[in-house]
C-alpha positions as CSV (number, residue, x, y, z in Angstrom):
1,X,0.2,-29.8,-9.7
2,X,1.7,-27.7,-11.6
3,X,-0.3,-24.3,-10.5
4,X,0.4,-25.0,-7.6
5,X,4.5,-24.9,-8.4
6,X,4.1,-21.9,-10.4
7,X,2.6,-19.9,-7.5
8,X,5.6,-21.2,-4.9
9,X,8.3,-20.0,-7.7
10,X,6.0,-16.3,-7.9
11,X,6.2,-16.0,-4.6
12,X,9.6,-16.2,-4.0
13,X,11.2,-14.5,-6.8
14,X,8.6,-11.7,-6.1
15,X,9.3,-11.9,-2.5
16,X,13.3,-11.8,-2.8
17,X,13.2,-9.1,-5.3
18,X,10.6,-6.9,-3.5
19,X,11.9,-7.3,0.0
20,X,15.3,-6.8,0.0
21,X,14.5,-3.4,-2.0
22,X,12.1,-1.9,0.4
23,X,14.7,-2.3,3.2
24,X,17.4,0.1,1.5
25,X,14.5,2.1,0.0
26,X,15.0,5.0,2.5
27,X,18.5,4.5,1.9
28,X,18.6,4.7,-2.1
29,X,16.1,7.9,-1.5
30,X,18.5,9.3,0.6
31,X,21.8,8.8,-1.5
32,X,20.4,9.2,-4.6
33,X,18.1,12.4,-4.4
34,X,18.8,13.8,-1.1
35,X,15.8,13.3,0.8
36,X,15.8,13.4,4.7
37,X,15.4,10.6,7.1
38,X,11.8,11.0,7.8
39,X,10.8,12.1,4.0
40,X,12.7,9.0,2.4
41,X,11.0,6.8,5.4
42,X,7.1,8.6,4.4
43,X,8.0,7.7,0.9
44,X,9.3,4.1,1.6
45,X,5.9,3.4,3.5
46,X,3.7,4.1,0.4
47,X,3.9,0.5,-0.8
48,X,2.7,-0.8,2.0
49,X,-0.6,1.4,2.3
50,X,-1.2,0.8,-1.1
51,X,-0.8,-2.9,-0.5
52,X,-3.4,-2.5,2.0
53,X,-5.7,-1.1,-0.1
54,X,-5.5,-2.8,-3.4
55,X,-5.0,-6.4,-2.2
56,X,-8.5,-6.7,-0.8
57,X,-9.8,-4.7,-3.4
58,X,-8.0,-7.0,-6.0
59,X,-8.7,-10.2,-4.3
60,X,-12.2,-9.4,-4.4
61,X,-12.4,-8.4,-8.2
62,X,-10.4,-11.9,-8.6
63,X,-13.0,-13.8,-6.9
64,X,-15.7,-11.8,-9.2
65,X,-14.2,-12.1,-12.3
66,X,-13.5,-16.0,-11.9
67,X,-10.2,-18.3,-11.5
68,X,-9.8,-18.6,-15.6
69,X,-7.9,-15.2,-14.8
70,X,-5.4,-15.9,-11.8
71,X,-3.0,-17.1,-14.7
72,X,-3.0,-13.6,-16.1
73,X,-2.8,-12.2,-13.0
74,X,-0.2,-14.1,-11.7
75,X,2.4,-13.2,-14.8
76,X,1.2,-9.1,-14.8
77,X,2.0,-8.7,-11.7
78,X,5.7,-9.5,-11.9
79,X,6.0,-7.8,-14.9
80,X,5.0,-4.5,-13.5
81,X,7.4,-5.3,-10.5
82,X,10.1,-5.8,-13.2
83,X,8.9,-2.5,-15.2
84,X,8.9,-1.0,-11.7
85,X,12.8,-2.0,-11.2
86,X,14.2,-1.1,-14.3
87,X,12.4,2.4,-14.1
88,X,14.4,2.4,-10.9
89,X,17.7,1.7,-12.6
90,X,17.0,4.2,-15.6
91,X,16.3,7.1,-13.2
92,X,19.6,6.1,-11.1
C-alpha cells in the first residue's frame, strides 16, 4: 500500500539525514564553538536521552489519540528535523 511506502521513504531520508549528523556532532561542536571533547560528547548524547523519553511517551499518546493522526505525525516530524538543520546552518 501506499502507507506503507511512505513510512519506508520517512525512514530513510530521516535516518540518512539524522545519522550521519550525530556522528560529527561532537566534531561540529568542537570546530565551530570551541567546546572540549567530553562537553561536545555530553551535548551530542542529549538526542538520544530525549529519544528515550519522548518515543514511548509519544507512541503511547499515538495509540490514544487514534491512527487518523499517524499521517500528521509522520510529515511534522521531518519538518522539525529540517527546521532543526537549517537552524544549524544559520547559526554556522
Amino acid at each position: 500500500t501506499i502507507e506503507a511506502w511512505l513510512v519506508v521513504i520517512f525512514y530513510i531520508l530521516i535516518y540518512a539525514t539524522i545519522h550521519s549528523f550525530y556522528r560529527n556532532m561532537s566534531k561540529f561542536l568542537q570546530k565551530n564553538y570551541g567546546m572540549t571533547n567530553d562537553y561536545a560528547g555530553h551535548l551530542a548524547s542529549i538526542p538520544y536521552l530525549f529519544a528515550s523519553f519522548a518515543v514511548p511517551v509519544f507512541g503511547h499518546l499515538l495509540s490514544v489519540i487514534g491512527p487518523g493522526w499517524y499521517e500528521v505525525a509522520i510529515t511534522c516530524s521531518p519538518l522539525c528535523i529540517l527546521l532543526a538543520h537549517l537552524s544549524f546552518s544559520v547559526l554556522n
